[in-house]
Biopython code that builds the backbone (N, CA, C, O; Angstrom):
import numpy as np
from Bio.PDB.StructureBuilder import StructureBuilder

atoms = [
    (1, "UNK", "N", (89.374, 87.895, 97.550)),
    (1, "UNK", "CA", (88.853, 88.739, 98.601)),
    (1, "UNK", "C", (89.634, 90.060, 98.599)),
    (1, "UNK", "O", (90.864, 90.109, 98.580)),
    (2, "UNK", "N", (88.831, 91.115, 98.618)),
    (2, "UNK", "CA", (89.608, 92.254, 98.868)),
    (2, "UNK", "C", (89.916, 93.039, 100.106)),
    (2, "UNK", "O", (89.051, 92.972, 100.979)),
    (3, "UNK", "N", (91.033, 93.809, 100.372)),
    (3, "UNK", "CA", (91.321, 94.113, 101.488)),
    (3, "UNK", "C", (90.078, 94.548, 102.691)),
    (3, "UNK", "O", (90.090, 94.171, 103.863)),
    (4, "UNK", "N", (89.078, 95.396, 102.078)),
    (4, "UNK", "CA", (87.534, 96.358, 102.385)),
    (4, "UNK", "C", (87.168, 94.961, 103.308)),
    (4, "UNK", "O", (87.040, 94.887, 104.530)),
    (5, "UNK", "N", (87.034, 93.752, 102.157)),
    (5, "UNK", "CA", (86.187, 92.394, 102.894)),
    (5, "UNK", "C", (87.268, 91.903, 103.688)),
    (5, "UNK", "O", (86.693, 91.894, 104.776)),
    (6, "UNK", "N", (88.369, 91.507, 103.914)),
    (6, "UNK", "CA", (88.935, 91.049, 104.623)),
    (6, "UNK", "C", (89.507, 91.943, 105.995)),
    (6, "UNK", "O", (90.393, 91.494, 106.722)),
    (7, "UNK", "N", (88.954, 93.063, 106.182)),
    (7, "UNK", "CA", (89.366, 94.253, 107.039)),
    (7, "UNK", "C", (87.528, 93.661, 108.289)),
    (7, "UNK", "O", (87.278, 93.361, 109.456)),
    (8, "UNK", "N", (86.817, 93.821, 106.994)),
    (8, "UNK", "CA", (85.566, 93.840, 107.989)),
    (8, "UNK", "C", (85.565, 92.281, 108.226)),
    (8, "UNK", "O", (84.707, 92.227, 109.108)),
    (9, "UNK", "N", (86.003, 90.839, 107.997)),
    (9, "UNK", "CA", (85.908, 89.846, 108.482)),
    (9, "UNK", "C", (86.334, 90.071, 109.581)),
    (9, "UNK", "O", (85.609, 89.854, 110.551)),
    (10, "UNK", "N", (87.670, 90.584, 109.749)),
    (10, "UNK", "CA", (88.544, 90.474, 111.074)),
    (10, "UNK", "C", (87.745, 91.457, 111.963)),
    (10, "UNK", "O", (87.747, 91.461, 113.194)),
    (11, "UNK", "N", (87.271, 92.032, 111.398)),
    (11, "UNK", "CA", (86.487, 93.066, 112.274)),
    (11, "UNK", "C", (85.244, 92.167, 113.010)),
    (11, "UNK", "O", (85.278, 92.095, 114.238)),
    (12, "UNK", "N", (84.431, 91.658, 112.465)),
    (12, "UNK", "CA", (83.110, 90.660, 112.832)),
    (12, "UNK", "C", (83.654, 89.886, 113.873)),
    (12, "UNK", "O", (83.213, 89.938, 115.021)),
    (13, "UNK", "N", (84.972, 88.881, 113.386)),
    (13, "UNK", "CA", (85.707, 87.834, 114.057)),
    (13, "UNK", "C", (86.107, 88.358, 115.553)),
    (13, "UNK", "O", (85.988, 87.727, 116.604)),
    (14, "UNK", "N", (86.553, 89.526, 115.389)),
    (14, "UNK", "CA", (87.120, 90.026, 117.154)),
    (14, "UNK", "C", (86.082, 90.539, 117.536)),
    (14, "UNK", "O", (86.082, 90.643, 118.763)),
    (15, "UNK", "N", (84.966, 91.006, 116.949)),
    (15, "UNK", "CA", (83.356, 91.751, 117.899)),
    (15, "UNK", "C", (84.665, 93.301, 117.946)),
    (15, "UNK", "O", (85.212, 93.820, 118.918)),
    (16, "UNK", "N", (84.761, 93.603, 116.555)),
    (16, "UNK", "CA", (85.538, 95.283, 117.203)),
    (16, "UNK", "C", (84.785, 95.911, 116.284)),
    (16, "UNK", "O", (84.385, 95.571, 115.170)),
    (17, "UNK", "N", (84.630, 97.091, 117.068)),
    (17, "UNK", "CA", (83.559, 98.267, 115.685)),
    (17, "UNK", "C", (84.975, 99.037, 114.636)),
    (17, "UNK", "O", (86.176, 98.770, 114.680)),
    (18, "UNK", "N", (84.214, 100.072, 113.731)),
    (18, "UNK", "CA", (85.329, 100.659, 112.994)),
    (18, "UNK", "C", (85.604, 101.748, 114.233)),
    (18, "UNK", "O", (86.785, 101.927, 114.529)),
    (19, "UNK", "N", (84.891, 102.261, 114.750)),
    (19, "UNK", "CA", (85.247, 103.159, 116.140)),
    (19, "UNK", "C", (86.527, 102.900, 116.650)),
    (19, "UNK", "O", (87.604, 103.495, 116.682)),
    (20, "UNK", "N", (86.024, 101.698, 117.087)),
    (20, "UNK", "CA", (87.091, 101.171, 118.412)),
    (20, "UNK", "C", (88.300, 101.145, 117.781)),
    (20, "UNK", "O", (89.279, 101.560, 118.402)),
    (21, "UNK", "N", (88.484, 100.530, 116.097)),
    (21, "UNK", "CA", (89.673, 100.526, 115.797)),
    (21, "UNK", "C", (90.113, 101.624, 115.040)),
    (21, "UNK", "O", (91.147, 101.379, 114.418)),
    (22, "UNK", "N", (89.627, 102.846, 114.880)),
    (22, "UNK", "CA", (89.958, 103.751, 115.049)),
    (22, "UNK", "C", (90.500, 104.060, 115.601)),
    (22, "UNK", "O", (91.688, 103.999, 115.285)),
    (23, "UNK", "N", (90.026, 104.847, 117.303)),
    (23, "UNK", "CA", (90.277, 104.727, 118.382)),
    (23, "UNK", "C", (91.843, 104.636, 118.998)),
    (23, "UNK", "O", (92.657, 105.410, 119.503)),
    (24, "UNK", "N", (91.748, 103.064, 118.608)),
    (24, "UNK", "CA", (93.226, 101.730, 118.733)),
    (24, "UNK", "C", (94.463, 102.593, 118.017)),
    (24, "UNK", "O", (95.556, 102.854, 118.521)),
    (25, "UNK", "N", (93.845, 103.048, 116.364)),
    (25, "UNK", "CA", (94.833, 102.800, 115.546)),
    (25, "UNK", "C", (94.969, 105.166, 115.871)),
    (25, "UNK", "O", (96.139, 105.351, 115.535)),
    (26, "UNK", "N", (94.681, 105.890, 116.074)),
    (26, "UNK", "CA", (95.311, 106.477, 116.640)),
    (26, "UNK", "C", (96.027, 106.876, 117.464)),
    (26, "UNK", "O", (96.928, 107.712, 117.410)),
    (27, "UNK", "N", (95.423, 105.941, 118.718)),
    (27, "UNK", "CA", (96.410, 105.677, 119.735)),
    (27, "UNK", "C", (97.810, 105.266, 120.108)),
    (27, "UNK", "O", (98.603, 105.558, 121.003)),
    (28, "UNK", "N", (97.784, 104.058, 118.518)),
    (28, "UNK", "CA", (98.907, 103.445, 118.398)),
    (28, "UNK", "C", (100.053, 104.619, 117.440)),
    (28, "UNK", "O", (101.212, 104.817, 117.804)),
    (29, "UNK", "N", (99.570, 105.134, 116.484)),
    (29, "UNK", "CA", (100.312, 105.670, 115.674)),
    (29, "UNK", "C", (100.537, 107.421, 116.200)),
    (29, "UNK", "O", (101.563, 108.077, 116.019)),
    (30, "UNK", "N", (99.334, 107.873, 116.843)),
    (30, "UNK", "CA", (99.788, 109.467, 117.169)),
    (30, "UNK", "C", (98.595, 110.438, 115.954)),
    (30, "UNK", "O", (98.113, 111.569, 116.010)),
    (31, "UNK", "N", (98.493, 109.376, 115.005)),
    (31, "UNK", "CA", (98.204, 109.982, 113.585)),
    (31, "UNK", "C", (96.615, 109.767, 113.985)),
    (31, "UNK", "O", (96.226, 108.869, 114.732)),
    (32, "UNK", "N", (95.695, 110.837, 113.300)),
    (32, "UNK", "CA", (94.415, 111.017, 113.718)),
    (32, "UNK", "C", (93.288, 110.094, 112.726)),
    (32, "UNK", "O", (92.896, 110.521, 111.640)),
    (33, "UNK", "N", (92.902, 108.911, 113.243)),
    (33, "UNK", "CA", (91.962, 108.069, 112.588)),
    (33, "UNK", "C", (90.411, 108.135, 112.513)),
    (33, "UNK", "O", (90.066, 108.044, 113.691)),
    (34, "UNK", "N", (89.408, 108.234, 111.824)),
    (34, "UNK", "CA", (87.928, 108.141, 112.199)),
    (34, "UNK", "C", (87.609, 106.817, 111.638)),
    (34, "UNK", "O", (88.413, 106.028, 111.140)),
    (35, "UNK", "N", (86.125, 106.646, 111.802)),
    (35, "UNK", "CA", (85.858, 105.335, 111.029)),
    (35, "UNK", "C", (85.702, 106.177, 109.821)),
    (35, "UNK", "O", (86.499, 105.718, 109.003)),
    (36, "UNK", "N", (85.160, 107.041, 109.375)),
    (36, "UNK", "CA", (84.794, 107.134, 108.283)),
    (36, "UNK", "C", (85.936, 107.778, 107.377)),
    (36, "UNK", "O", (85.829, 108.128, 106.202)),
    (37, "UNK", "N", (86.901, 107.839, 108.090)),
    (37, "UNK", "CA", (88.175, 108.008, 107.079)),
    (37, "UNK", "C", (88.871, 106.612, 107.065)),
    (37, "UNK", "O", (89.469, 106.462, 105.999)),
    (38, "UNK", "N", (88.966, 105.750, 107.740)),
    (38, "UNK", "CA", (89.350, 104.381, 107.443)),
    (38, "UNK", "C", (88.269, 103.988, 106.368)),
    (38, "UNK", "O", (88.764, 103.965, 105.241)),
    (39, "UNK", "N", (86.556, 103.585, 106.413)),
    (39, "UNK", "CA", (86.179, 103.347, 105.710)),
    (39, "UNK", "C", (86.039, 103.843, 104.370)),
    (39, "UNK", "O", (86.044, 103.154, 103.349)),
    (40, "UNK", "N", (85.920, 105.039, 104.444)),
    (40, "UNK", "CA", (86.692, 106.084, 102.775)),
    (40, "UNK", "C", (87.492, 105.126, 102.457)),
    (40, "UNK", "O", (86.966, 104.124, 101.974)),
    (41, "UNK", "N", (88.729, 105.143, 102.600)),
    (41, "UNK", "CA", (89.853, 104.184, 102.578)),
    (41, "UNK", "C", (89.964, 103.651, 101.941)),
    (41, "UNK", "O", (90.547, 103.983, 100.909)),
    (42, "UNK", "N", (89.379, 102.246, 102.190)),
    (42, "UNK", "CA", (88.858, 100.828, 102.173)),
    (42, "UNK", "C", (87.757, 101.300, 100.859)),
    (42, "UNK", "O", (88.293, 101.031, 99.784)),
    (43, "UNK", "N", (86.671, 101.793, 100.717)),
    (43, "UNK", "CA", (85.819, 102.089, 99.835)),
    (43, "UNK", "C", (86.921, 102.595, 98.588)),
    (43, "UNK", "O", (86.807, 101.915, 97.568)),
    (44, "UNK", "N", (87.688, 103.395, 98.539)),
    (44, "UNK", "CA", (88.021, 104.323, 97.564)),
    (44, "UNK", "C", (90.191, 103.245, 97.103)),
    (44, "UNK", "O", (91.128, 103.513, 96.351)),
    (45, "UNK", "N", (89.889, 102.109, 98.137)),
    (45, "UNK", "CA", (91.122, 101.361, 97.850)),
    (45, "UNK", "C", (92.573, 101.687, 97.903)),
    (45, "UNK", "O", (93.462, 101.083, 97.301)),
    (46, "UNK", "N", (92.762, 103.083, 98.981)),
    (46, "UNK", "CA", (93.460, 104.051, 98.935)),
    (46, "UNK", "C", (94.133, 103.719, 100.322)),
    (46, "UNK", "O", (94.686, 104.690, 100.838)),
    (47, "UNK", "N", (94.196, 102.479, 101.057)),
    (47, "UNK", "CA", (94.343, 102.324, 102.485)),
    (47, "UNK", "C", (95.716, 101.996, 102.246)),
    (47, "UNK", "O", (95.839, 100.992, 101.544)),
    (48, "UNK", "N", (97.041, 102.658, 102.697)),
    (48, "UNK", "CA", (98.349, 102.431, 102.466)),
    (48, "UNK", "C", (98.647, 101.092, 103.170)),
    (48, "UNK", "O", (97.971, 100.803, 104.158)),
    (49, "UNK", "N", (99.493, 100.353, 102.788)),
    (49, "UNK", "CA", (100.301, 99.107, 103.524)),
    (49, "UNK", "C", (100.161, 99.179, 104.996)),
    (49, "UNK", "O", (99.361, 98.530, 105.670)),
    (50, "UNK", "N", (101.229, 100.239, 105.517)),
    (50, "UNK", "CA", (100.983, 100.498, 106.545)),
    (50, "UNK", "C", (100.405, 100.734, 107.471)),
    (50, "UNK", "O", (100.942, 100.651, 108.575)),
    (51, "UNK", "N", (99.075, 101.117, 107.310)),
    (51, "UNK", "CA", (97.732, 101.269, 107.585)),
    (51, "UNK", "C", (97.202, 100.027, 107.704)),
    (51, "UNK", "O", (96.600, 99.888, 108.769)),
    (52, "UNK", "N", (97.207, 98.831, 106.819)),
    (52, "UNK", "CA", (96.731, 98.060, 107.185)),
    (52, "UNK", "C", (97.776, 96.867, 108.262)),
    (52, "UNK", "O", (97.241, 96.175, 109.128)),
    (53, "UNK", "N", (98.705, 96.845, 108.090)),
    (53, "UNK", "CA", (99.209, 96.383, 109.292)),
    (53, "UNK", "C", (99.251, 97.041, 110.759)),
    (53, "UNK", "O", (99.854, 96.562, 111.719)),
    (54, "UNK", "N", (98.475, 98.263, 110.753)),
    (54, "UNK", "CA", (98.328, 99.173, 112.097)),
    (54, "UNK", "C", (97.417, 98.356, 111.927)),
    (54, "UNK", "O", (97.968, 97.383, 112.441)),
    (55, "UNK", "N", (96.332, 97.948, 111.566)),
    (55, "UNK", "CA", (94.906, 97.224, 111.406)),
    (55, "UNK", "C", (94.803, 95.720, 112.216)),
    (55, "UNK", "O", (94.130, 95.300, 113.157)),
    (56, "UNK", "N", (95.913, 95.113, 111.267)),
    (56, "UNK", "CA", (96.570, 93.597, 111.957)),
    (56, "UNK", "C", (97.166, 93.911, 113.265)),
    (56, "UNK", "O", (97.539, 92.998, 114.002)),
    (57, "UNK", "N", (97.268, 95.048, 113.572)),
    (57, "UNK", "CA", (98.031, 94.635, 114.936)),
    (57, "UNK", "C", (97.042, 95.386, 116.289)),
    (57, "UNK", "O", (96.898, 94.910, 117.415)),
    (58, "UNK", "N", (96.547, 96.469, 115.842)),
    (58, "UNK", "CA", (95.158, 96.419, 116.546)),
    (58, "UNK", "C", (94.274, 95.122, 117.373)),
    (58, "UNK", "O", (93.906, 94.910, 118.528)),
    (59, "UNK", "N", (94.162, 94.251, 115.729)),
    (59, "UNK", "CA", (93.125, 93.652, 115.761)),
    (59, "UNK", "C", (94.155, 92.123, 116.052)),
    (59, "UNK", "O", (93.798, 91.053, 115.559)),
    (60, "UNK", "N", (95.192, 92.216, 116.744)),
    (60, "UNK", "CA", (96.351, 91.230, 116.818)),
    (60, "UNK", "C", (96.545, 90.206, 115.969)),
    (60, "UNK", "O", (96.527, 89.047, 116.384)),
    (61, "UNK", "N", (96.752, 90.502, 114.695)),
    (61, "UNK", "CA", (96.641, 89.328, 113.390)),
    (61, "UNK", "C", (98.039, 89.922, 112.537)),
    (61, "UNK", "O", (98.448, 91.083, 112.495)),
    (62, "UNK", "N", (98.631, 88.641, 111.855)),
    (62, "UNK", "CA", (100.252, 89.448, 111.464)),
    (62, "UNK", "C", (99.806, 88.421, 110.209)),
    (62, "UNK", "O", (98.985, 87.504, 110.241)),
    (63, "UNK", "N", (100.823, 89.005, 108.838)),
    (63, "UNK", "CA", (100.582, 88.131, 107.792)),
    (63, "UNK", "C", (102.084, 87.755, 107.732)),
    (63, "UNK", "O", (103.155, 88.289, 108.023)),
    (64, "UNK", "N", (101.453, 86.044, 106.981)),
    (64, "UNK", "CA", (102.553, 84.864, 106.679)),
    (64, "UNK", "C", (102.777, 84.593, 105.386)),
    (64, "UNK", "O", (101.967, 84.151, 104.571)),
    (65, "UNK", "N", (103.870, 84.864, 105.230)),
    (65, "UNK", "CA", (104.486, 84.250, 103.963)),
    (65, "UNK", "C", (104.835, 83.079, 103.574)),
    (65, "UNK", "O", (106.046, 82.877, 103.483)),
    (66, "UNK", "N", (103.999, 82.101, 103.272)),
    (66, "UNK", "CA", (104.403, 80.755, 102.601)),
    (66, "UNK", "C", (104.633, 80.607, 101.203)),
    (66, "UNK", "O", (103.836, 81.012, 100.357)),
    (67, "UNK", "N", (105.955, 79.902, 100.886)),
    (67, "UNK", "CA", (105.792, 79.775, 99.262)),
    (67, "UNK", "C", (105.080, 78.775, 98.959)),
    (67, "UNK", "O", (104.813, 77.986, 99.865)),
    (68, "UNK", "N", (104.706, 78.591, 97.962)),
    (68, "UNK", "CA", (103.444, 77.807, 97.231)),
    (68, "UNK", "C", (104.751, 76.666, 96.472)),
    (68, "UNK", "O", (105.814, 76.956, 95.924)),
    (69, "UNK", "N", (104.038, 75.182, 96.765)),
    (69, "UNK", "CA", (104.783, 74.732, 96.132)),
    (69, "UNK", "C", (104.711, 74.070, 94.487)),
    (69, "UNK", "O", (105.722, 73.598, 93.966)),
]
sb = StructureBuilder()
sb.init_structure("model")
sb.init_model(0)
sb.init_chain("A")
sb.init_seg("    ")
for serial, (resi, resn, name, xyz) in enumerate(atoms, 1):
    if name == "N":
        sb.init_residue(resn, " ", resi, " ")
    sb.init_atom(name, np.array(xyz, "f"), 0.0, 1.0, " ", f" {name:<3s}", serial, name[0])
structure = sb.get_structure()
């Protein structure tokens, strides 16, 4: 799964538009978000780390590190 599909699952899963987390994720950072510069993004695979954990925390989801045994 790639980040693009796993951005818009979590998106479906909470009922949040790319707006809203837009919106969210300028609010949170100061830094100026649209949907269609997030979705650029995501389309063009250019969405920094950081960006996507502004994403996870928007959308209140954190990633886990398990080792594989």
């Amino acid at each position: 799964m790639s980040v693009k599909e796993d951005v818009k699952m979590l998106l479906a899963k909470e009922a949040c538009t790319m707006t809203k987390l837009a919106e969210e994720m300028t609010r949170l950072s100061g830094k100026k978000y649209t949907m269609k510069s997030i979705s650029d993004k995501l389309a063009r695979r250019t969405l920094q780390y950081e960006e996507f954990l502004l994403i996870l925390k928007v959308l209140k989801y954190e990633i886990e590190y398990k080792r594989i045994p």
